[in-house]
C-alpha positions as CSV (number, residue, x, y, z in Angstrom):
1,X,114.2,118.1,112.5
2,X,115.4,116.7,109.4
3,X,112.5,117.4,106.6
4,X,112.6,117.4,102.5
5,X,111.3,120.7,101.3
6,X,110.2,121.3,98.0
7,X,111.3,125.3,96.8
8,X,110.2,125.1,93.4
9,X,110.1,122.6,90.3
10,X,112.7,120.0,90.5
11,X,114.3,121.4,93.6
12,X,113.7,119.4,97.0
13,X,116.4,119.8,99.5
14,X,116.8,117.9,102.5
15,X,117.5,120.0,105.2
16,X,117.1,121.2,109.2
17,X,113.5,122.7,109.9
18,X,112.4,123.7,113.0
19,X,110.1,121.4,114.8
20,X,106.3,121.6,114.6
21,X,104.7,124.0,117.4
22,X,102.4,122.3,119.4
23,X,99.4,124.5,120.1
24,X,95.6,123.7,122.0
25,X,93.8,122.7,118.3
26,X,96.5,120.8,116.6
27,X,98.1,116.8,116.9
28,X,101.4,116.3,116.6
29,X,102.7,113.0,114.9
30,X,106.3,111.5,115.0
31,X,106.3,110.2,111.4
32,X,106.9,106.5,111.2
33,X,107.0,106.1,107.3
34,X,105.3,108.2,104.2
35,X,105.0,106.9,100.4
36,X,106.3,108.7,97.9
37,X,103.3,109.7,95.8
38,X,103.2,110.8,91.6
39,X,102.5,114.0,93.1
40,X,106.0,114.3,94.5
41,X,107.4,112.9,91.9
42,X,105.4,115.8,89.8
43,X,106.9,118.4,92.3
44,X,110.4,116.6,91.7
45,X,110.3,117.3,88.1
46,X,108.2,119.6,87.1
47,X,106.9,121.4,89.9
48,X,102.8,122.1,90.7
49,X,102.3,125.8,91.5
50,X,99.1,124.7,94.2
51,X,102.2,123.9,96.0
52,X,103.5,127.4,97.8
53,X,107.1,126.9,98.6
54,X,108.9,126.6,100.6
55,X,107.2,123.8,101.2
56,X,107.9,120.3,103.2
57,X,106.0,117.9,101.2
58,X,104.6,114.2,101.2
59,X,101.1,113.1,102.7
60,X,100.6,109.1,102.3
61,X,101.6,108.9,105.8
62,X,101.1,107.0,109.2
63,X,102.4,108.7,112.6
64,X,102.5,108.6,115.8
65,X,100.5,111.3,118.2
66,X,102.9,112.6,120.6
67,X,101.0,116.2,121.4
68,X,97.0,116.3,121.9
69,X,95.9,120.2,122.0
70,X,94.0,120.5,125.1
71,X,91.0,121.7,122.8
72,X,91.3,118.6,120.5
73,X,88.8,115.6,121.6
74,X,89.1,112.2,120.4
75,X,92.2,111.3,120.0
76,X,95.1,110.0,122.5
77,X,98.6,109.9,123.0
78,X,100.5,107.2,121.6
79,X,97.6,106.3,118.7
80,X,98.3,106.1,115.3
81,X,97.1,108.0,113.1
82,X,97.0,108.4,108.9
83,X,95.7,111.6,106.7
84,X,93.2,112.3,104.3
85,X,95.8,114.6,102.2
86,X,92.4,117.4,101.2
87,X,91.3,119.6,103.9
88,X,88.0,121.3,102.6
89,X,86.6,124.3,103.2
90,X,83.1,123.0,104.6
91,X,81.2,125.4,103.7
92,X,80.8,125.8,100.2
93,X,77.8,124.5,98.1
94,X,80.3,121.6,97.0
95,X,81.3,120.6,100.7
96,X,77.8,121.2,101.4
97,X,76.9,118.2,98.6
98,X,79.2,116.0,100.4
99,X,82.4,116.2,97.7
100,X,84.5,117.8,99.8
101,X,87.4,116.6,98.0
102,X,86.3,118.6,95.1
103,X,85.8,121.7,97.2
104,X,87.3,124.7,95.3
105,X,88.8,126.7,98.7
106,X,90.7,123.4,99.9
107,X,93.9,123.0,101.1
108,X,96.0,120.2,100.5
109,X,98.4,118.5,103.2
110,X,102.2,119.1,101.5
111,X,100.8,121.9,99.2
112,X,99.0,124.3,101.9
113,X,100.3,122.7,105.1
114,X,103.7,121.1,105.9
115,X,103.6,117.3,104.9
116,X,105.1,114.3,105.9
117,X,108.7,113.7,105.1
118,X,109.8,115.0,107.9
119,X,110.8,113.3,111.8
120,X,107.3,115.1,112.8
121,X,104.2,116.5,111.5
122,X,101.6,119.1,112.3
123,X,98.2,117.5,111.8
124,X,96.5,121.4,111.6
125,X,93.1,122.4,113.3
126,X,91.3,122.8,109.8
127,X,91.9,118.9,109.5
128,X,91.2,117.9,112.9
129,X,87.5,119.6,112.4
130,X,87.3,117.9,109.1
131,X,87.6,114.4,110.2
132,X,90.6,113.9,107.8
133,X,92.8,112.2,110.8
134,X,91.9,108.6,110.9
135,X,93.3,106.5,113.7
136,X,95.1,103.0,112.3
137,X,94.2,100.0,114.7
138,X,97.2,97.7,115.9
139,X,96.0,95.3,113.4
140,X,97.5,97.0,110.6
141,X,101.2,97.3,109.9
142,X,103.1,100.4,109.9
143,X,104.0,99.9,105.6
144,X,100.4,99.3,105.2
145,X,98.6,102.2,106.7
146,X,101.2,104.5,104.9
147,X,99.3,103.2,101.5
148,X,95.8,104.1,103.2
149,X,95.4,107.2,101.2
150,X,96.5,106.1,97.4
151,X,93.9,103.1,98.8
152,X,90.9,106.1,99.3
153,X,91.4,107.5,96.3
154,X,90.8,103.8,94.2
155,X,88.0,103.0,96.5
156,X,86.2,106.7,95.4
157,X,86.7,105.6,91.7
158,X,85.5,102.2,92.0
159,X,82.5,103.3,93.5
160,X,81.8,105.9,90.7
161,X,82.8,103.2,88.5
162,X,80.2,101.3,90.2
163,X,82.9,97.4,90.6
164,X,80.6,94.9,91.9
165,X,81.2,91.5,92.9
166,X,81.5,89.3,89.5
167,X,82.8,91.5,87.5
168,X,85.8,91.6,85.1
169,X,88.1,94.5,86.1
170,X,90.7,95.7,83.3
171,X,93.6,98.4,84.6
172,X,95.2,100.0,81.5
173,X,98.5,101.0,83.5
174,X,100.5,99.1,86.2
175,X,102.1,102.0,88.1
176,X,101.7,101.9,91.4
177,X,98.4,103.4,91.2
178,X,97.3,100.4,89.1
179,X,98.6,98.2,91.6
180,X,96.9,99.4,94.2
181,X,93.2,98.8,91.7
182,X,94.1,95.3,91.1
183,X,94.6,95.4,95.2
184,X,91.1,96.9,95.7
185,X,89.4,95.2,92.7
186,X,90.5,91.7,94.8
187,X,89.2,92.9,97.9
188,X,86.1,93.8,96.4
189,X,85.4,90.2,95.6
190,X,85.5,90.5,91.5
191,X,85.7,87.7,89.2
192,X,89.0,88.6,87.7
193,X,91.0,91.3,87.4
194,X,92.9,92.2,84.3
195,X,96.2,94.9,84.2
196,X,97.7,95.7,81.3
197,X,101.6,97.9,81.6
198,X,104.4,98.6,78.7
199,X,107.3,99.0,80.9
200,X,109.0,95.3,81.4
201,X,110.4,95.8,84.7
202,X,107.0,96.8,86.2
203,X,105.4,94.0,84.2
204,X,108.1,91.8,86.0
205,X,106.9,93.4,89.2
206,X,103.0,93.3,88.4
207,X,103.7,89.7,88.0
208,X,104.8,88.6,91.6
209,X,100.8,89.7,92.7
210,X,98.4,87.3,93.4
211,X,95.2,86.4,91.5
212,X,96.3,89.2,89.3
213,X,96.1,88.4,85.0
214,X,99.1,90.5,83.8
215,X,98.8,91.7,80.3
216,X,102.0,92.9,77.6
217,X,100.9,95.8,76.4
218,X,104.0,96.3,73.9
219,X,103.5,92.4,72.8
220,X,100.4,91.4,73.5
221,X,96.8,92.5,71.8
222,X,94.9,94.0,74.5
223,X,91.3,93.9,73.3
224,X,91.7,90.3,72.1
225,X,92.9,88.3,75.4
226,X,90.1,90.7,77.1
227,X,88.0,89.4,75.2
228,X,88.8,85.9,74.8
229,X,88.4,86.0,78.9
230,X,85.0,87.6,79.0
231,X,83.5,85.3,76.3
232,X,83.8,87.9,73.7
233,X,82.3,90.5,75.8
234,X,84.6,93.1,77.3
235,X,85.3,94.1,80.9
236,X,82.8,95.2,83.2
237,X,85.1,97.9,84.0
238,X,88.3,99.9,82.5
239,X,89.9,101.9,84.9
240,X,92.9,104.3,83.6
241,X,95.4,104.8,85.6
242,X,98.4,105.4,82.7
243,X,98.7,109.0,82.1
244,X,99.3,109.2,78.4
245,X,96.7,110.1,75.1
246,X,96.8,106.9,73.8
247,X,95.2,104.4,76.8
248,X,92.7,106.6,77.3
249,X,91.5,107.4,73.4
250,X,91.9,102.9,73.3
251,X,90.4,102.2,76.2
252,X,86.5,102.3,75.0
253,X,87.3,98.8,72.9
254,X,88.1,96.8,76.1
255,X,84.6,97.9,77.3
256,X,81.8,95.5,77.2
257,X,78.3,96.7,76.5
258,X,76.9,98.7,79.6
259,X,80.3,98.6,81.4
260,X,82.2,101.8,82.9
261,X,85.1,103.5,82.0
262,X,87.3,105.2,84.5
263,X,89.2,108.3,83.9
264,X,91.9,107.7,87.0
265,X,94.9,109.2,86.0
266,X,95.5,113.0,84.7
267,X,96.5,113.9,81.1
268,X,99.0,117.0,81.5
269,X,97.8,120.7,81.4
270,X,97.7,121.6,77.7
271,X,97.9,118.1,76.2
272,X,93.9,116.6,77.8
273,X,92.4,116.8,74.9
274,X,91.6,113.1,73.4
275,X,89.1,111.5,70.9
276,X,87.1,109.1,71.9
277,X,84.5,107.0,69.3
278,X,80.8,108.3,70.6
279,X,78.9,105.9,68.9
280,X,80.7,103.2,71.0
281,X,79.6,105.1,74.2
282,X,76.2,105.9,72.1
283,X,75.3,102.1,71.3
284,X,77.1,100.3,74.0
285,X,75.0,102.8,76.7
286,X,78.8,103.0,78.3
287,X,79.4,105.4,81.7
288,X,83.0,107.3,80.7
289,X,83.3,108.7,84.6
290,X,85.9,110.9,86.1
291,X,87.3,110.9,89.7
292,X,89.8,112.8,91.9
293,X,91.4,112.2,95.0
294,X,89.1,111.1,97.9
295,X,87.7,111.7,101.3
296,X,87.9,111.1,105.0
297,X,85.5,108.3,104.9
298,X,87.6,106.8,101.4
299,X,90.7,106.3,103.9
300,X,89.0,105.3,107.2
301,X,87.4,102.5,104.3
302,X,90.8,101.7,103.5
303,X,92.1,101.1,106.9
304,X,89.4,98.9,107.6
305,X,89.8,96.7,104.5
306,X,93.3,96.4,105.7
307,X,91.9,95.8,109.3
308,X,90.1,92.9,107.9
309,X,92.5,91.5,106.4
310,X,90.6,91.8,102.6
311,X,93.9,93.5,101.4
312,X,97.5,92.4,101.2
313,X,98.9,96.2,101.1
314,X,102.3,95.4,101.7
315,X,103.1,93.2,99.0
316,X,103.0,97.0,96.9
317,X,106.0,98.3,98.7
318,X,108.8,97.7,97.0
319,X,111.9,99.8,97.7
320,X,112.1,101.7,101.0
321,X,114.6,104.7,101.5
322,X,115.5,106.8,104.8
323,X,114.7,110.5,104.5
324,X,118.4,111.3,103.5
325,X,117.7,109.5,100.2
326,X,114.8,110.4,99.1
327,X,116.0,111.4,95.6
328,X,116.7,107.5,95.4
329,X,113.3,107.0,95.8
330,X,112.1,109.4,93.4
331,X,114.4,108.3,90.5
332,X,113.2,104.9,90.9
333,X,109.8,105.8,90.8
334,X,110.7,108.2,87.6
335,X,112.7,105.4,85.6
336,X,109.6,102.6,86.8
337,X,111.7,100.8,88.3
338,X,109.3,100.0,91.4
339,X,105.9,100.1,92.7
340,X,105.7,101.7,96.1
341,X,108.8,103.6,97.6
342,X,108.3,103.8,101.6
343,X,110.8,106.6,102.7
344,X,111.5,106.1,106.6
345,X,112.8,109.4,108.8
């Protein structure tokens, strides 16, 4: 089968691989479609060494089960399925608490197991028992149930966040990521939702969503047309989803007194350190919250927002590649030239 396989940083070849073994405990998937992820694009650049090579990588994904392991219950030919990318241990004192996606012995699909750009996939036993294959219902699209895990992951950081119906909702970065917020936010039933991006061709993007206020970072004052749209106030909730020093150290003056601030996206090893004002977080009683990745019941949420029709996914994807090209994909993604990349095998 024809798979890309990541060797080390910025080398991913496309190349033969043998096909996945079907054994008693596993699934075997053909892969309809997987989204390329900033994870990838990390890998594509400047490598991640929790990912062993070599390595076939990707993981926002949505198959087809052509093998069912005689030991494997649940599950059918012919279903489709979608991943949630961290398998965890299960058995440590953080599994044990319920944040398995924290769990310090897990093993990531693409960085531990073979991922998804490939014709066909190996869902392994360790995930099986972990719940993290979650069937997709004919009522969501192929494209859709690809984004089902970038989905999880906003849904766990909204909830830390605590979004609630009513609220304002301000994304400080309109990646793909930050798309996908403004997505949820919507779905969630908030009273607006606010995104703020640099780049003008994503801003040009950002603008063809719905119900969506798009703010110009490099032209527009930030803190002032939050505020003149919250009476003065600030947004309920900031969520950060542009990895750079500056939106994160700015972010506290878009917050409004007793609101949340969301620490989505990563800073880079060696460069994390920011300053933020504590006597804004002191006399504004604000929650600055982290969160990372998701879990199991983050994506089967996901799919069933999309189920319900709460959440137009598809109008995220922007570019799609075949397999071949995936390096198309990936520059687009690295020059922000696009939302959501769907690369077809």
């Amino acid at each position: 089968m024809k798979a890309a396989v990541y060797y080390g940083p910025g080398d991913i070849r496309v190349e033969d691989r043998p096909d996945p073994t079907p054994q008693a405990d596993n699934l075997i998937v053909d892969v309809i479609c997987c989204a390329i992820c900033g994870t990838d694009l990390k890998l594509a650049t400047v490598g991640n060494p929790r990912c062993h090579p070599p390595r076939i990588i990707g993981h926002e994904m949505v198959g087809r089960i052509t093998h069912v392991g005689a030991d494997v219950q649940g599950f059918s030919i012919g279903q489709r399925i979608t991943l949630a990318t961290t398998v965890a241990c299960g058995t440590c004192s953080i599994c044990d608490s319920g944040l398995g996606n924290l769990c310090p012995d897990s093993k990531p699909i693409s960085y531990d197991f073979d991922g998804a750009f490939a014709e066909c996939l190996a869902v392994p036993p360790a995930a099986i028992r972990g719940g993290n294959a979650i069937t997709v219902p004919d009522s969501v699209s192929d494209d859709a149930a690809a984004l089902s895990e970038p989905l999880s992951c906003a849904i766990n950081a909204q909830e830390i966040a605590g979004v609630k119906p009513n609220d304002t909702v301000l994304i400080v970065g309109g990646g793909p990521l930050g798309a996908i917020h403004a997505e949820l936010a919507k779905a969630l039933g908030v009273k607006q939702v606010l995104i703020t991006e640099l780049s003008e061709t994503r801003l040009s993007l950002l603008r063809t969503l719905k119900g969506v206020i798009v703010i110009d970072g490099a032209n527009e004052d930030v803190a002032s047309m939050v505020k003149d749209r919250t009476a003065g106030l600030g947004a309920d909730v900031v969520i950060i989803c542009a990895p750079a020093r500056q939106a994160h150290e700015q972010a506290l003056q878009y917050v409004r007194k007793g609101g949340s601030l969301s620490l989505f996206a990563s800073l880079p090893k060696g460069a994390s350190d920011i300053t933020l004002d504590s006597r804004l977080i002191h006399y504004g009683e604000l929650r600055v919250v982290g969160v990372s990745d998701s879990r199991p019941q983050h994506v089967a949420r996901a799919v069933e927002l999309m189920a319900q029709g709460k959440l137009d996914a598809e109008s995220l994807i922007t570019h799609r590649v075949p397999l071949d090209k995936i390096h198309e994909g990936l520059d687009l993604m690295k020059n922000k030239q696009s939302l959501k990349v769907l690369v077809n095998p």
